[in-house]
C-alpha positions as a Python dict, from the first residue, in 0.01 Angstrom:
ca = {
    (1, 'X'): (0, 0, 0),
    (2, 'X'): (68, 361, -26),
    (3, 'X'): (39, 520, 299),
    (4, 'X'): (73, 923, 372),
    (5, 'X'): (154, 918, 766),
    (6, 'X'): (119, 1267, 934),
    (7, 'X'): (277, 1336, 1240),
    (8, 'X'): (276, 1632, 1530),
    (9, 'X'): (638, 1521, 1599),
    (10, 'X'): (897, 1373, 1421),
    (11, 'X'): (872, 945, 1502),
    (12, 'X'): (1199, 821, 1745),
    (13, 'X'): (1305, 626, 2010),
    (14, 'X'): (1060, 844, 2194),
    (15, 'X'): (803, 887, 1990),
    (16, 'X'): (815, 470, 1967),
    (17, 'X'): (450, 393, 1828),
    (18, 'X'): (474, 612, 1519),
    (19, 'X'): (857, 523, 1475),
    (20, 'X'): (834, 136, 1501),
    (21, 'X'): (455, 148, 1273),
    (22, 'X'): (675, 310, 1025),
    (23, 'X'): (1031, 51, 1091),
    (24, 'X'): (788, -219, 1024),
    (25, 'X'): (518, -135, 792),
    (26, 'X'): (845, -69, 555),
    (27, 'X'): (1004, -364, 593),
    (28, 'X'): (690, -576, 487),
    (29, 'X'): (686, -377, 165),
    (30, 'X'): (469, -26, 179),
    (31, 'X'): (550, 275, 15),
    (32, 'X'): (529, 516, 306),
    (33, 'X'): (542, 906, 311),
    (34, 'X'): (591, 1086, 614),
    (35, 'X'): (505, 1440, 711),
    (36, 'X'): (584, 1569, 1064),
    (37, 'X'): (571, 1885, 1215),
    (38, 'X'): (888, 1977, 1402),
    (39, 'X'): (749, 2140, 1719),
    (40, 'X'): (968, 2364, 2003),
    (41, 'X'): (1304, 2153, 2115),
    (42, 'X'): (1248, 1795, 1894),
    (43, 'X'): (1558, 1619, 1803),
    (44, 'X'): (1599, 1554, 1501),
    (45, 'X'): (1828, 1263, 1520),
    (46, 'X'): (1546, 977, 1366),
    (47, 'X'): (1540, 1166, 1026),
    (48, 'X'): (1827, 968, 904),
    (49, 'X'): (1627, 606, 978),
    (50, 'X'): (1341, 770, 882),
    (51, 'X'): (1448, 869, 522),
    (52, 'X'): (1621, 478, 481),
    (53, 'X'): (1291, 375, 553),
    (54, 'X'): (1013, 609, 319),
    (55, 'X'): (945, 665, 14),
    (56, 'X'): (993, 1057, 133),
    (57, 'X'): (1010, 1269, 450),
    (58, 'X'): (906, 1639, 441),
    (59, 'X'): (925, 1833, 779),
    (60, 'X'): (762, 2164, 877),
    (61, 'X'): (886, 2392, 1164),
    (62, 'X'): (624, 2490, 1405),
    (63, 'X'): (798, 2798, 1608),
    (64, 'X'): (758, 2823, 1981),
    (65, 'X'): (490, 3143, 1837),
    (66, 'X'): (291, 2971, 1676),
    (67, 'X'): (195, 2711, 1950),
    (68, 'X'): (147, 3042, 2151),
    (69, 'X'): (-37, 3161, 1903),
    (70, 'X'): (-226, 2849, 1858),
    (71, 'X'): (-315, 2840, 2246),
    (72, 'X'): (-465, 3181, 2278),
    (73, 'X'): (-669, 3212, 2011),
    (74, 'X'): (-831, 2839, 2094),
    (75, 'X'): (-892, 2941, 2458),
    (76, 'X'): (-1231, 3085, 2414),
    (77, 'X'): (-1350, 2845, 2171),
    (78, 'X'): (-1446, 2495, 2112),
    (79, 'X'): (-1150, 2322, 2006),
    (80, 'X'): (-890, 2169, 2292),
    (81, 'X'): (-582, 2300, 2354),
    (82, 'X'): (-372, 1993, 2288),
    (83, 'X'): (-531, 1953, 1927),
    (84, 'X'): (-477, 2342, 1808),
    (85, 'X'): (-135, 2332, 1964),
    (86, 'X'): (-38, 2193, 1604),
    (87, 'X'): (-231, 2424, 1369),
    (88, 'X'): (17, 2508, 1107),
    (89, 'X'): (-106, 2650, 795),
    (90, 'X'): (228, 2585, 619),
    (91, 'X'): (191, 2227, 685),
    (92, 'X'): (-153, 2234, 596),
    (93, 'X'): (-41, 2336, 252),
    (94, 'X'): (220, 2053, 274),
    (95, 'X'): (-68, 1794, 304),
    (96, 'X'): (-300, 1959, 6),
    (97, 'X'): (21, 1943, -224),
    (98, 'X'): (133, 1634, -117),
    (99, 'X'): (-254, 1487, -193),
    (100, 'X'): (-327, 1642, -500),
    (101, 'X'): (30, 1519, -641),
    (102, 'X'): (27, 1184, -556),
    (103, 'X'): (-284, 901, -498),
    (104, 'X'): (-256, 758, -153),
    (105, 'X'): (-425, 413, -23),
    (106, 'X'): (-467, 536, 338),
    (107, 'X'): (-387, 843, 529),
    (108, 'X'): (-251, 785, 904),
    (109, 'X'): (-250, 1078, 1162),
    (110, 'X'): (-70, 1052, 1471),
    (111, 'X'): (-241, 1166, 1829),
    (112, 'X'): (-507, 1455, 1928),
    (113, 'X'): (-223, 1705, 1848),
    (114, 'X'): (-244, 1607, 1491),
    (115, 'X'): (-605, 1581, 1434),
    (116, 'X'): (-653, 1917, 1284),
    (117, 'X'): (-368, 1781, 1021),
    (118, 'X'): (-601, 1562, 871),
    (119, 'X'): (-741, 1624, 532),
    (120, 'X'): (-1078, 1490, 403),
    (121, 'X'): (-1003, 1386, 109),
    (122, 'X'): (-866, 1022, 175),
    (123, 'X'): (-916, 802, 369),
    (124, 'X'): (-803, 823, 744),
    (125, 'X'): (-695, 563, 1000),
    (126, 'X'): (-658, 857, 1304),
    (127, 'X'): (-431, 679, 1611),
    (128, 'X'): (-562, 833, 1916),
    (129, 'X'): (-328, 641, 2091),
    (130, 'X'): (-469, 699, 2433),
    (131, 'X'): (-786, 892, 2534),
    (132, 'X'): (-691, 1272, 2641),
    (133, 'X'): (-997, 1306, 2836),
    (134, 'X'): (-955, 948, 3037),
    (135, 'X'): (-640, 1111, 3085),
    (136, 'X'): (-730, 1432, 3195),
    (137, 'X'): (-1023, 1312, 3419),
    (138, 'X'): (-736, 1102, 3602),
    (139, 'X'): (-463, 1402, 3652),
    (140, 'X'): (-789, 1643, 3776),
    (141, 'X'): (-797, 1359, 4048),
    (142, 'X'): (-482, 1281, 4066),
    (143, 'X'): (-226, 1495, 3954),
    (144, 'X'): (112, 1593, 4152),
    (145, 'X'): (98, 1974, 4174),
    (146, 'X'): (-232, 2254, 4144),
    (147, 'X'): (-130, 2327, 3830),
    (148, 'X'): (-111, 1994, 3660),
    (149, 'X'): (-496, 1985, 3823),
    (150, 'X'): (-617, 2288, 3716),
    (151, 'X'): (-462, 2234, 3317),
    (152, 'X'): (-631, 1907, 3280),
    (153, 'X'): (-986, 2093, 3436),
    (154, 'X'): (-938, 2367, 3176),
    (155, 'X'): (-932, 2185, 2863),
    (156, 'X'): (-1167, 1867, 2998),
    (157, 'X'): (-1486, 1938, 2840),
    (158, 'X'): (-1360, 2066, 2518),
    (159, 'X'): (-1146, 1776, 2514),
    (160, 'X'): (-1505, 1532, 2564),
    (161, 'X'): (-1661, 1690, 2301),
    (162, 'X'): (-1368, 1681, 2076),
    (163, 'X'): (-1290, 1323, 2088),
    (164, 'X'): (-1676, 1245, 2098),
    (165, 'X'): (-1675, 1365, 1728),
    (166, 'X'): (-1349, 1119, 1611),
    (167, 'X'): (-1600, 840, 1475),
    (168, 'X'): (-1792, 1121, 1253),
    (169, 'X'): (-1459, 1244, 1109),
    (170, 'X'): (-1262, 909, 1078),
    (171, 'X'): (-1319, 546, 956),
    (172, 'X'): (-1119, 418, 1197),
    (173, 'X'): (-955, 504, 1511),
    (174, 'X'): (-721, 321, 1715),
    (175, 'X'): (-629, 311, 2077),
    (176, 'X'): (-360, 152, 2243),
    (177, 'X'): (-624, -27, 2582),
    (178, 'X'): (-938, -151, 2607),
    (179, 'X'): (-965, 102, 2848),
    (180, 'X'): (-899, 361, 2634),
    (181, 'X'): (-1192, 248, 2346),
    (182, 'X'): (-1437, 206, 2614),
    (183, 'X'): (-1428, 590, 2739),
    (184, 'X'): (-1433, 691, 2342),
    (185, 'X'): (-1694, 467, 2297),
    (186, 'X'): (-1861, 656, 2602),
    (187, 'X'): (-1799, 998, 2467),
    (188, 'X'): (-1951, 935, 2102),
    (189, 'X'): (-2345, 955, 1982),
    (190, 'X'): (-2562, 720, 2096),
    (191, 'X'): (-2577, 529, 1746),
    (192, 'X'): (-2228, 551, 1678),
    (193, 'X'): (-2041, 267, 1563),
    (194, 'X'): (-1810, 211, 1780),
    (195, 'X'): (-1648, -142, 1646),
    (196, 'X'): (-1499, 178, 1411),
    (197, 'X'): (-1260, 215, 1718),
    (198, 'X'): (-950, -87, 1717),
    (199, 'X'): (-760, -138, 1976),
    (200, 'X'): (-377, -191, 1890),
    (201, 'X'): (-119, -239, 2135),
    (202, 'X'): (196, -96, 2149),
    (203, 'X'): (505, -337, 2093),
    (204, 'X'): (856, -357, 2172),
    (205, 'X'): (1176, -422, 1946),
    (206, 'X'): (1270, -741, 2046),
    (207, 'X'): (1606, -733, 1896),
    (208, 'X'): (1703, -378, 2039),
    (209, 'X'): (1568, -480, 2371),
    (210, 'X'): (1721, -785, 2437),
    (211, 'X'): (1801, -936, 2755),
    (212, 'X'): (2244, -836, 2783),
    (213, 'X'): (2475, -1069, 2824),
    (214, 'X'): (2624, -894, 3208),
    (215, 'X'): (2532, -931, 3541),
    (216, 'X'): (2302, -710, 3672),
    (217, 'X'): (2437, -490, 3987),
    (218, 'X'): (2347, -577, 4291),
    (219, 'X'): (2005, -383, 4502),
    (220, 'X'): (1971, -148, 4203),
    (221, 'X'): (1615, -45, 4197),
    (222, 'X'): (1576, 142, 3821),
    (223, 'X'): (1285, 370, 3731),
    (224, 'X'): (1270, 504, 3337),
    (225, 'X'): (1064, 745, 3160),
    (226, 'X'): (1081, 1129, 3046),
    (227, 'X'): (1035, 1291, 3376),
    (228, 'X'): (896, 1628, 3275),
    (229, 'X'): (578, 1389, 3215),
    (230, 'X'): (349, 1474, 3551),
    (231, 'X'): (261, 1116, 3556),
    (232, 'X'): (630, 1024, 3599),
    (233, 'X'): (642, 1300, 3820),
    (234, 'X'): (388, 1175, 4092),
    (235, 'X'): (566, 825, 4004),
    (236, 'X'): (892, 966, 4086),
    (237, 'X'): (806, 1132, 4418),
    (238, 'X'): (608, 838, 4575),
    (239, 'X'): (929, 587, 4465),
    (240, 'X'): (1151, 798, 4653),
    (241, 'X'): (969, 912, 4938),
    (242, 'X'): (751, 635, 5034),
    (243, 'X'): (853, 317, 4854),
    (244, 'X'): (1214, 347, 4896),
    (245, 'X'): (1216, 410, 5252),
    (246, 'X'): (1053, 148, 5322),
    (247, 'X'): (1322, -91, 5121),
    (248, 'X'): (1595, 81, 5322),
    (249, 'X'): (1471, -64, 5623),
    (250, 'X'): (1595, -401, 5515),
    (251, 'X'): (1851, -319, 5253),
    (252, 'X'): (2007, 23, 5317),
    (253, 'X'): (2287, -26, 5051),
    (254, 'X'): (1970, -1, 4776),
    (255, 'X'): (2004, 216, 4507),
    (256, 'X'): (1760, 451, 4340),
    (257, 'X'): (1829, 526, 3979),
    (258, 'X'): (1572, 760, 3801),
    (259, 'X'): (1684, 737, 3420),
    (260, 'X'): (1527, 1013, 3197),
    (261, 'X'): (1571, 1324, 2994),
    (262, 'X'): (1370, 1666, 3149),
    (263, 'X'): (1386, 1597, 3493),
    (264, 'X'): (1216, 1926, 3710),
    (265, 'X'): (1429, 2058, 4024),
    (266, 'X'): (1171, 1909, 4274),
    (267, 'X'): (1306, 1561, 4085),
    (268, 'X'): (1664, 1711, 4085),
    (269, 'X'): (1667, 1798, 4453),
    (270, 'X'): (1624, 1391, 4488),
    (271, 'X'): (1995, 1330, 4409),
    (272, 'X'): (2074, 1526, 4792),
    (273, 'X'): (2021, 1174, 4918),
    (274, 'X'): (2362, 977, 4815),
    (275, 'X'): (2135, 663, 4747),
    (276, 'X'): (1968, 835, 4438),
    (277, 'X'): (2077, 903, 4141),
    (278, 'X'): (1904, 1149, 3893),
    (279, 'X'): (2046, 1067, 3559),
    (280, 'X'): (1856, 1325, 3332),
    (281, 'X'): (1889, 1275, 2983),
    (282, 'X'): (2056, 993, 2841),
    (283, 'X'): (2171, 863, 2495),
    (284, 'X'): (2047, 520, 2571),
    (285, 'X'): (1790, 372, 2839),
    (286, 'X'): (1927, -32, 2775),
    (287, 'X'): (2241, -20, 3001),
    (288, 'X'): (2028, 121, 3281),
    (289, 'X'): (1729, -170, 3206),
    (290, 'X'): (2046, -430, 3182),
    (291, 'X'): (2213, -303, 3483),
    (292, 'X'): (1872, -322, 3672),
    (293, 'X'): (1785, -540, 3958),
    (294, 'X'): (1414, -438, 3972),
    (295, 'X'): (1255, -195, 3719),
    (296, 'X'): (1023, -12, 3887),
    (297, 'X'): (625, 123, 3760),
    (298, 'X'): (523, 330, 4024),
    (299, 'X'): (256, 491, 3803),
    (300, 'X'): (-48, 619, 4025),
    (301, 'X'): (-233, 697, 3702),
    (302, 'X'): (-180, 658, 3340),
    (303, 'X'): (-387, 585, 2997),
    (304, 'X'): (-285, 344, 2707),
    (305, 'X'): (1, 109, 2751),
    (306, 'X'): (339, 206, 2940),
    (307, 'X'): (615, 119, 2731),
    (308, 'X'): (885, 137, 2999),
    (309, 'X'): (704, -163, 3115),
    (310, 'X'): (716, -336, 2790),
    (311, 'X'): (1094, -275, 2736),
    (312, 'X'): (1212, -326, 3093),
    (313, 'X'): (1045, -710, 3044),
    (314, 'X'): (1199, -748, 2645),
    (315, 'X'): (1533, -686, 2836),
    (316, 'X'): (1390, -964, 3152),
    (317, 'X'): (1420, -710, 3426),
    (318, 'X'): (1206, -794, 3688),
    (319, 'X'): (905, -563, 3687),
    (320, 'X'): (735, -430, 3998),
    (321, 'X'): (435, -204, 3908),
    (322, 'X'): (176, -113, 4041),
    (323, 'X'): (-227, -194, 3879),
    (324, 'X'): (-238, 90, 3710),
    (325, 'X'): (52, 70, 3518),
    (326, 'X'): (24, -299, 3379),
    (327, 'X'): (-379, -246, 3342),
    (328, 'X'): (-401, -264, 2972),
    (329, 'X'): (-148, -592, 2968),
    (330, 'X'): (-243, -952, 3008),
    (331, 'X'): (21, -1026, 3268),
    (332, 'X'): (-7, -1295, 3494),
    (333, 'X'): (61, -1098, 3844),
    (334, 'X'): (327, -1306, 4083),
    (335, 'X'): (462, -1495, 3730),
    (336, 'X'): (564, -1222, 3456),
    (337, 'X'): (557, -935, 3700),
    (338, 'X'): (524, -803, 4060),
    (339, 'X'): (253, -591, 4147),
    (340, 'X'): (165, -372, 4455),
    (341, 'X'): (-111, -102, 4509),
    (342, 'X'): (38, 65, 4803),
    (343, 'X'): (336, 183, 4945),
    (344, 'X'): (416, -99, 5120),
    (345, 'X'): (281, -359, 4887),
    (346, 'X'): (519, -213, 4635),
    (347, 'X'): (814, -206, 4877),
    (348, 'X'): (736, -560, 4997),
    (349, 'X'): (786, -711, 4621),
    (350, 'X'): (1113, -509, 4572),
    (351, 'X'): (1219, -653, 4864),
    (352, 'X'): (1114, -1020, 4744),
    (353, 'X'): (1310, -933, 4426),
    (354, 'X'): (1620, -819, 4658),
    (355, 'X'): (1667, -1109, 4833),
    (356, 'X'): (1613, -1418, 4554),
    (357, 'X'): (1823, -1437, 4255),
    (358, 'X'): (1622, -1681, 4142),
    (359, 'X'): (1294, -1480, 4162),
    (360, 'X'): (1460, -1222, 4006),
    (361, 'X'): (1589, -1471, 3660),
    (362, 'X'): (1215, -1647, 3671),
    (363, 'X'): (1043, -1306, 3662),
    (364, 'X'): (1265, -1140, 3450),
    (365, 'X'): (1258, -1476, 3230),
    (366, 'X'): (859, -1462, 3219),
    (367, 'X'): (830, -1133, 3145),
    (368, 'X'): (1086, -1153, 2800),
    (369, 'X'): (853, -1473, 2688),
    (370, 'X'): (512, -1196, 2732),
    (371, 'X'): (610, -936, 2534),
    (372, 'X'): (771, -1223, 2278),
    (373, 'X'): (417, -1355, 2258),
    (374, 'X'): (216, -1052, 2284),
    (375, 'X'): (413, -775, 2170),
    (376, 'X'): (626, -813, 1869),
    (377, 'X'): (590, -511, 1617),
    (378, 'X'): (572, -671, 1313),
    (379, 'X'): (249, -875, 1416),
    (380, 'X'): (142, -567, 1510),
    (381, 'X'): (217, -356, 1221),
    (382, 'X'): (5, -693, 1026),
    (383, 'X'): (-303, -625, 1236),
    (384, 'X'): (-208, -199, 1125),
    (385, 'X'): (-318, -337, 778),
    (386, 'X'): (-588, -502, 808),
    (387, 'X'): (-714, -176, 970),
    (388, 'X'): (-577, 17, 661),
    (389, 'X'): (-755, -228, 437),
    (390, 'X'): (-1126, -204, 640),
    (391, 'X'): (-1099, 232, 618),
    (392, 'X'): (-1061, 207, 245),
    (393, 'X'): (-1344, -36, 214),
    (394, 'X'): (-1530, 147, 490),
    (395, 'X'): (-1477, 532, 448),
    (396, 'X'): (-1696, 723, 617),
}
């Protein structure tokens, strides 16, 4: 097939669902071309796989301005702040060119801050990836500072409204947890049809996260993610202020690692206790998942899938997490990972992990043979075209 994928961002190791739909929809033999907006601060680094793998990559800047410019003028109307943060009429033209030059077998467009890239003249498999407002309606509840709160209260009900429109607008729209599809199927009219809305997991690279051949260091408790991310935030605070604590009581020589790029001070100020280290940004997250003897998901609330989870078990460190973080995955609790709702619940299976090598190689083990079974992107990017396949049949 011939697939035009739009973007908000450019695809990468960060951006992994959009990267790793395009790695493998490639290599099983579609044309792709990608457009991405290049918002405030992206790297750029992924252009160069990018371009080995599509037809053609075009980029548009979107200056720090214009998302300004974007947010004010969308704050007294209808649309939410996350989708006109990309509003670009340059790349707008971009897509019309692109379209009238070239016929296309689907269009894919990446997140809520790409929906107002979408044309209507093809088309469109729209990857909501999570839903914004189950994810707002958690951070109004449950979010680490006032402001975090109070963001996720202003934008909520434009954000309901918004997303209860996707099935009008799209074919098909995907979602990364059944979770996820059942508040979008929630949010949209009464007769919708809301079989329209797939879910499709995120996977892992098997190959780039593979269980290393060195031994892991000894009471080295590992937490990864970008940690300007509120959710990693909270995470990040309750791990070192009332998990690890409690750990310390039986192994004091534990170590805290917090591997992530954008950590904030309060995050920072962490590393004044010699047990912690705050690693900010780092060129790659596998030696710290390799050096790991737990990798810890303290998430207290979260939407779609967390893919620290997923690569922490490709590379068969033991997982400790809590429900929330392993609730769209069909883990087997006590066999492919740990899991604890509190405090001490949490602190009770890192000890477990602490003291038995062997719990640590059968969990670790367990987990690798999951995501094997379960999450492998190229059956995923196969179940991505079937998708493809039922929007051109099916286009609204």
């Amino acid at each position: 097939m011939k697939i035009l994928f739009i973007t908000p961002y450019i695809p990468s190791l960060i951006r992994v669902r959009p990267y790793n739909f395009i790695k493998y929809l490639s290599r099983r033999g579609h044309q792709i071309t990608l457009l991405a907006l290049v918002p405030p601060g992206e790297s750029t680094d992924s252009l160069t796989e990018l371009r080995q793998w599509c037809r053609q990559v075009q980029t548009v800047p979107l200056p720090r301005w214009r998302t300004l410019w974007n947010g004010l003028r969308a704050l007294p109307g209808s649309t939410p702040l996350q989708a006109a943060y990309s509003r670009s009429p340059e790349m707008a033209t971009l897509v019309r060119q692109t379209l009238a030059a070239d016929t296309f077998d689907v269009v894919h467009v990446e997140h809520l801050r790409g929906a107002e890239l979408a044309p209507t003249s093809a088309p469109v498999v729209f990857d909501s990836v999570d839903s914004i407002t189950l994810l707002f309606e958690l951070v109004r509840q449950a979010g680490p500072t006032r402001r975090s709160r109070l963001l996720a209260a202003l934008d909520l009900a434009r954000t309901r409204r918004y997303e209860g429109r996707l099935l009008a607008r799209f074919p098909r729209v995907l979602v990364t947890s059944p979770r996820d599809k059942a508040r979008l199927a929630e949010l949209a009219p009464p007769d919708a049809d809301t079989e329209r809305i797939v879910v499709l997991p995120n996977g892992v690279d098997l190959a780039y996260f593979a269980p290393a051949d060195t031994p892991r260091q000894p009471a080295t408790v590992v937490f990864t993610g970008k940690m300007s991310y509120h959710a990693n935030i909270a995470a990040a605070l309750d791990l070192a202020h009332r998990v690890m604590p409690l750990v310390w009581q039986t192994f004091p020589q534990a170590r805290l690692v917090l591997a992530g790029k954008d950590p904030p001070p309060e995050l920072l100020g962490l590393s004044a206790e010699a047990r912690i280290t705050v690693t900010g940004s780092v060129p790659d997250l596998r030696p710290y998942l390799a050096q790991a003897t737990v990798a810890v998901t303290p998430i207290r609330y979260g939407v779609g899938i967390q893919n620290k989870v997923l690569e922490a078990m490709a590379m068969a460190a033991p997982v400790v997490s809590t429900p929330q973080a392993v609730s769209a995955l069909q883990v087997e609790p006590g066999r492919e990972v740990l899991v604890g709702e509190s405090p001490q619940a949490l602190a009770e299976a890192i000890v477990a992990l602490l003291s038995n090598a062997d719990l640590q190689r059968r969990v670790g083990q367990a987990g690798r043979r999951f995501v094997e079974r379960h999450h492998d992107w190229d059956a995923i990017a196969a179940r991505l075209e079937t998708v493809y396949e039922a929007a051109r049949a099916d286009r609204v």
